[in-house]
C-alpha distance (Angstrom), angle and dihedral (degrees) to the residues before:
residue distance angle dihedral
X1 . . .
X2 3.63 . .
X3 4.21 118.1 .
X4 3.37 113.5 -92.1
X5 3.94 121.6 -161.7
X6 3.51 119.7 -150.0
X7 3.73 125.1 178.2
X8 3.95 101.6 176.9
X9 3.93 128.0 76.7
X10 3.77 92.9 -135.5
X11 3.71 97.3 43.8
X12 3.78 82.5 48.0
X13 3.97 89.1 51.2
X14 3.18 97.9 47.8
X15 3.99 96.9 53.4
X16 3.81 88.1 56.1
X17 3.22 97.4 51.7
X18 3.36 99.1 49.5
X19 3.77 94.1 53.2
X20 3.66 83.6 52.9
X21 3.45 85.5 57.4
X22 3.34 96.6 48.9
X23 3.71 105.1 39.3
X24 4.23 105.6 26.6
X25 3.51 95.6 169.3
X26 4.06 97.4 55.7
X27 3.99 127.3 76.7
X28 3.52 134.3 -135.2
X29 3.40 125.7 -129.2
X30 4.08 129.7 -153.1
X31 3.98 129.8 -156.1
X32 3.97 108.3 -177.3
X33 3.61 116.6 -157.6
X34 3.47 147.9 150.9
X35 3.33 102.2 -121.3
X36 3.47 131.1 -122.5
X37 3.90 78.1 112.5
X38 3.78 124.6 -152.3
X39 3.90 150.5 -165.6
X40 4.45 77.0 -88.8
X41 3.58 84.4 50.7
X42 3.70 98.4 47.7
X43 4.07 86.8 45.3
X44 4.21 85.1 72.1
X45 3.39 90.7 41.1
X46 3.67 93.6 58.2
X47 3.35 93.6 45.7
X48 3.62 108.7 50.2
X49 4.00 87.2 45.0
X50 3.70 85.8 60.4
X51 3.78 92.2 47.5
X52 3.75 100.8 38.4
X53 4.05 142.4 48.2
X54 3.98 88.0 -135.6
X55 3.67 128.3 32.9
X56 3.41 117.7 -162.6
X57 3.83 119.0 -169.1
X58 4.02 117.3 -179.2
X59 4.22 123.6 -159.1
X60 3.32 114.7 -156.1
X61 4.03 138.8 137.8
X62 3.77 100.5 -143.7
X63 4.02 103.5 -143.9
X64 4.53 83.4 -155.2
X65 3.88 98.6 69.7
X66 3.90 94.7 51.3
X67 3.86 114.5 88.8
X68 4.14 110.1 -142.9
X69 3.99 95.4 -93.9
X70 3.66 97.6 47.3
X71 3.84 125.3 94.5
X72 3.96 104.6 -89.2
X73 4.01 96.5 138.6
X74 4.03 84.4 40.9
X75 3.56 100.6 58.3
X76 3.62 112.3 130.7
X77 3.94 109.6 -112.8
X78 3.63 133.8 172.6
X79 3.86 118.7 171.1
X80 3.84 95.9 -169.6
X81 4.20 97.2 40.4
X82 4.27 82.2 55.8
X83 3.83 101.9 48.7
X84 3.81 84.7 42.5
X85 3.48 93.2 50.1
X86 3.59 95.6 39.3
X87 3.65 97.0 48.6
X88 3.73 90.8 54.3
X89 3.35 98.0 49.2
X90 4.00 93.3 57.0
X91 3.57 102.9 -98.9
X92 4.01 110.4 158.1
X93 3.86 90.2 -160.3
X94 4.17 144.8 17.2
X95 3.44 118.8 -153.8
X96 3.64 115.8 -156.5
X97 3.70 118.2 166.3
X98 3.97 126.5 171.2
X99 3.61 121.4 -116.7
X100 3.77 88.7 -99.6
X101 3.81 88.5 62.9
X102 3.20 103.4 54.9
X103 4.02 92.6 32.8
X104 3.67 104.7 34.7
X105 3.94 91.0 151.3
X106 3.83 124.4 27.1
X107 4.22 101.7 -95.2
X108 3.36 119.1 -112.0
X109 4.25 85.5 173.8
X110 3.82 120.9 78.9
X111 3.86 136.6 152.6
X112 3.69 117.8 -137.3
X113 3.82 122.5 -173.2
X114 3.82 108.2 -145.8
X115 4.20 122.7 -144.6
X116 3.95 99.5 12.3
X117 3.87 86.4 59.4
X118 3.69 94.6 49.1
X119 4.37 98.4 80.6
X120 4.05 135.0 36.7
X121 3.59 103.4 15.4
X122 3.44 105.8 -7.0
X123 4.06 84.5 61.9
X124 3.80 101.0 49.9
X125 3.81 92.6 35.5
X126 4.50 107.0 46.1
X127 3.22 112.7 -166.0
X128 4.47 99.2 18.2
X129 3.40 99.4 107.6
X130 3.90 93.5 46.7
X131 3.87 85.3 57.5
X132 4.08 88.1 46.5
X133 4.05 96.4 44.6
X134 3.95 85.8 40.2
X135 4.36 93.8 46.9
X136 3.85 91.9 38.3
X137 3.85 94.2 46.7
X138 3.51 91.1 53.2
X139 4.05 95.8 44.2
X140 3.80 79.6 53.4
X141 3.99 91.9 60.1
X142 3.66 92.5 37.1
X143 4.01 91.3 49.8
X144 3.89 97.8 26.3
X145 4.25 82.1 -163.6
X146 3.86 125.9 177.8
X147 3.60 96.3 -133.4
X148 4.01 133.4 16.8
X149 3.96 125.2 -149.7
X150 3.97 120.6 -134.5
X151 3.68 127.2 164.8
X152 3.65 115.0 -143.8
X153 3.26 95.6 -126.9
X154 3.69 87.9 101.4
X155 3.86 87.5 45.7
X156 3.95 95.4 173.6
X157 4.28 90.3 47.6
X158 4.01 89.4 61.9
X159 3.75 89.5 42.8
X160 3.73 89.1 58.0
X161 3.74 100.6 39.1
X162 3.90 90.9 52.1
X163 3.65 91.2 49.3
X164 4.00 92.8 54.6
X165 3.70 89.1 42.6
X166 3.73 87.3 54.8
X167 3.45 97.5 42.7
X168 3.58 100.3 41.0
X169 3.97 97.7 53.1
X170 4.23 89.2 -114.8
X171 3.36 104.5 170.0
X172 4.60 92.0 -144.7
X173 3.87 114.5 112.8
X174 3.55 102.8 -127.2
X175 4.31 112.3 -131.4
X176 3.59 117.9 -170.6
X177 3.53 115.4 -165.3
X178 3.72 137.6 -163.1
X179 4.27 125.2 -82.6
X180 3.63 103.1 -101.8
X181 4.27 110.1 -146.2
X182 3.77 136.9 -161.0
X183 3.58 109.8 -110.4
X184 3.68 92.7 -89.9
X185 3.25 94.5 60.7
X186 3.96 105.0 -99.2
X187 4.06 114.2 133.8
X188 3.48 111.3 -108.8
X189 3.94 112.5 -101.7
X190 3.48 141.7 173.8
X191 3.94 91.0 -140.3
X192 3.78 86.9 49.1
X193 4.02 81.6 97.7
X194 3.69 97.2 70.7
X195 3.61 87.0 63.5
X196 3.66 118.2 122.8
X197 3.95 111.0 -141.5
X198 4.02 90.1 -105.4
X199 3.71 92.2 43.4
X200 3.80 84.7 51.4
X201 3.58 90.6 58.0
X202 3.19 102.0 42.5
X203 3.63 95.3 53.4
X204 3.81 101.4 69.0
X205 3.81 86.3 84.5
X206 3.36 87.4 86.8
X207 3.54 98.2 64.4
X208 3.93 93.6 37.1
X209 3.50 92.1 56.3
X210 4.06 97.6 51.1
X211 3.85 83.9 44.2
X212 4.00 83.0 63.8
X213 3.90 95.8 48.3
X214 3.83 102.1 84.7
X215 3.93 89.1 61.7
X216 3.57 93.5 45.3
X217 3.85 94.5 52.8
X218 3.95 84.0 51.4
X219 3.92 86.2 48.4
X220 4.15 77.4 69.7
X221 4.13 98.5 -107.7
X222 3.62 124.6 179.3
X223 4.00 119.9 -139.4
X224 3.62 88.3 -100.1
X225 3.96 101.0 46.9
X226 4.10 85.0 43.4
X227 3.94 92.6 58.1
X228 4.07 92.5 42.1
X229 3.81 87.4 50.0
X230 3.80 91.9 43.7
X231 4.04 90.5 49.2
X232 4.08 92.4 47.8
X233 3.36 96.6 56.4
X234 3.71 97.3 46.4
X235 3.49 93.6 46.6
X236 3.95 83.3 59.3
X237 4.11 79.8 86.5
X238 3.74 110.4 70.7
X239 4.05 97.9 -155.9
X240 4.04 81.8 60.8
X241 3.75 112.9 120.2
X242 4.13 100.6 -176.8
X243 3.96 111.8 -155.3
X244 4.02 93.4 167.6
X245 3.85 142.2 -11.0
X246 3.63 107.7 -179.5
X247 3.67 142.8 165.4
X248 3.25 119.8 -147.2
X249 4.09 143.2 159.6
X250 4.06 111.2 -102.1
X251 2.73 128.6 -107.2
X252 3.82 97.2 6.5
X253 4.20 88.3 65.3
X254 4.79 77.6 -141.9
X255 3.22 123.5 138.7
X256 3.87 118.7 -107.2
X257 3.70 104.6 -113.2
X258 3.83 126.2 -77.5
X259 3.85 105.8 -86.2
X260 3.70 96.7 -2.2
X261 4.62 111.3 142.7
X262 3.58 98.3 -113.2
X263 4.03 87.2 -133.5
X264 3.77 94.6 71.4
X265 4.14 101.0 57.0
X266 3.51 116.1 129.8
X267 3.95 86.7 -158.7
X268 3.53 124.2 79.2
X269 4.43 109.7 -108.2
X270 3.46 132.1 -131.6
X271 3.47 124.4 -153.0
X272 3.65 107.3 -163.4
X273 4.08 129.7 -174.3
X274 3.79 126.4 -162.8
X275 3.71 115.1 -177.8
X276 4.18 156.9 164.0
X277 3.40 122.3 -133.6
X278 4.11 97.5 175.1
X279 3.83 105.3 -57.0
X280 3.53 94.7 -12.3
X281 3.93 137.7 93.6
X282 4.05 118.4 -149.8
X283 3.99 119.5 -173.5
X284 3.74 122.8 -170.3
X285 3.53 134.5 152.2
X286 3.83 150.6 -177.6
X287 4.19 122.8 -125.3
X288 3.46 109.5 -160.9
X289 3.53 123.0 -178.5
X290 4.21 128.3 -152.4
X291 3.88 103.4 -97.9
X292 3.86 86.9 44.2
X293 3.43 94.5 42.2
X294 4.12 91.4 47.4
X295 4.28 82.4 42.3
């Protein structure tokens, strides 16, 4: 099947509907992104054209998640790299609406999703995941899929979206999938381009230092010793600007408890890095679960 674009929600609607039509015993899947699509990108792609009869992939930069000084107007985008990259990944459709389609009136609706929003991201950036839960809820509607795509890379984003799917009633299977990573290590990212060649470099830390945690957490860490440990070694770098390194229980986003040996929690971990390198912010994380953390 050939790539369609479509820019309009009832264009968008009406293909879906007729493929339900057509084919009422198949499933759509749905990979929102904001474009500027990658190898991590084309990882979800893959996936829910192996899993579904339709894959729909949408590219849009949603102006709602972006607080006033972050880099909105500086997104990457590139219209012909995503429909390439799309197309060859076996997406059956790209949805690309303008701001105005999406926002034809200012929005005076919104869905917030109290407690997991309230550390990591959600504390350094008020008012993102709002503009996420908001953007993906209405992609949801717009899409009505049977399963969404979501790498884990942004461990705390599928957390959220699975709990507002849950507590919502939205009928979309939620399927997190692994971080995909350059060779070197570093997690694929579509800000990854505003990385100076130094910056670059000095960036893989983050990824060598979660490769380290699973041995430390056998050493018999606490919470407290994990995230001083994590902190020393990134500060090893000196371009690193940290804005969190936190461990936390998944998908809960709690704290383990004060003075507990990481090695004995009965709830999975996440290891979760927020920082600068210059002007721009890198996330990436670990999930590890009991029997691999107790390995």
């Amino acid at each position: 099947m050939t790539l369609s674009i479509i820019r309009h929600i009832p264009e968008l609607r009406e293909r879906i509907a007729e493929f339900r039509r057509s084919r009422p015993d198949s499933s759509v899947g749905f990979v929102p992104t904001m474009g500027y699509l990658h190898q991590g990108h084309a990882s979800l792609i893959r996936r829910s054209a192996e899993e579904n009869g339709l894959t729909v992939v949408s590219a849009f930069v949603n102006p709602t998640q972006f607080g006033p000084n972050e880099d909105f107007d500086k997104y990457p985008r590139d219209e012909a790299r995503d429909k390439s990259l799309a197309s060859e990944a076996g997406a059956h459709i790209l949805f690309m609406p303008e701001v105005s389609e999406m926002y034809p009136d200012p929005i005076r609706t919104t869905v917030a999703v109290t407690g997991l929003t309230d550390r990591l991201c959600g504390a350094s950036r008020p008012g993102h995941f709002e503009g996420v839960a908001t953007v993906v809820t209405k992609l949801f509607n717009i899409v009505t899929p049977d399963r969404a795509y979501f790498g884990l890379k942004d461990a705390q984003q599928v957390a959220v979206i699975a709990r507002f799917t849950r507590d919502l009633n939205i009928p979309v299977d939620i399927v997190p999938c692994p971080t995909v990573r350059e060779a070197d290590g570093l997690a694929l990212s579509s800000r990854n381009v505003y990385l100076s060649p130094e910056e670059r470099r000095q960036a893989l830390i983050l990824s060598r230092t979660l490769g380290q945690v699973p041995d430390w957490i056998e050493e018999g860490m606490t919470e407290a010793e994990l995230s001083v440990r994590l902190r020393g070694k990134i500060r090893s770098q000196p371009l690193a600007d940290i804005d969190y390194a936190d461990v936390l229980t998944y998908p809960e986003l709690e704290f383990p408890r004060a003075g507990m040996r990481l090695r004995n929690s009965d709830r999975p971990l996440l290891i979760a890095l927020a920082v600068r390198f210059g002007n721009t912010r890198l996330i990436d994380n670990v999930l590890l679960f009991p029997q691999e953390v107790r390995a």
